[in-house]
C-alpha positions, 0 to 999 in steps of 0.5 A: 500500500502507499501512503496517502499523504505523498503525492504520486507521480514522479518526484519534482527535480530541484530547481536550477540554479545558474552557476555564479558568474566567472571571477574577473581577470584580475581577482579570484572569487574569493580562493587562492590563485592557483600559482601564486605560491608557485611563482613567488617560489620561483620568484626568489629562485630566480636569484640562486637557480635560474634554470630551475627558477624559469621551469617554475616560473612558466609552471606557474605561469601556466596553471595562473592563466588556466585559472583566468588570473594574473601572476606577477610573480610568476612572470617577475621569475621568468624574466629576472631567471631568462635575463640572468641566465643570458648574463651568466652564459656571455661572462662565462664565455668572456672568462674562458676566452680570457683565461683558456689562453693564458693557460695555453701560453703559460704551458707553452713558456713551460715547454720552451723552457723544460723540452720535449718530453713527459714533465712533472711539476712540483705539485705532482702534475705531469704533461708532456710537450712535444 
């Protein structure tokens, strides 16, 4: 039997309710921005471990805009760890081109100076000149 206090007939679905709309660009609807830990992260890395730095950097980046918000930080990172990377590349070659042919020329005023032949410095290392 049924009980003749319920209504029959298929039971009414709940009403619906519009989704709240999409937070703007530049602030969450109240969340944390997915990211920005991320990126200020990469943002201090940026002056130790630039590669590292930029890899995070562009991860944050990335998971900021597929949220729909800006990251500073994370932009901050990925142009401070580029541009000190370029830095470090042109003063490292700088620093071998100056220093790569010192040793050779230091070598060669050896050579001139003990002959040909298998050498050993005083400091245990052994070269040979021709």
């Amino acid at each position: 039997m049924t009980d003749p206090n319920t209504p029959a007939g298929p039971p009414t679905p709940p009403p619906a309710y519009n989704p709240a709309p999409p937070a703007a660009y530049d602030a969450p609807a109240g969340g944390p921005v997915p990211g920005k830990t991320l990126g200020i992260v990469a943002f201090v890395l940026s002056f130790f471990a630039q590669l590292i730095a930029l890899i995070l950097g562009i991860v944050a980046l990335v998971q900021s805009k597929k949220a729909g918000v800006k990251n500073g930080w994370a932009v901050a990172a990925i142009i401070i760890s580029s541009v000190l990377m370029v830095i470090g590349i042109i003063v490292a070659i700088v620093v071998l081109s100056i220093v790569v042919p010192a040793a050779n020329e230091e070598i060669a005023r050896l050579c001139s100076e003990l002959g040909s032949g298998v050498h050993t410095l005083d400091n245990g290392t052994t070269f040979s000149c021709p």
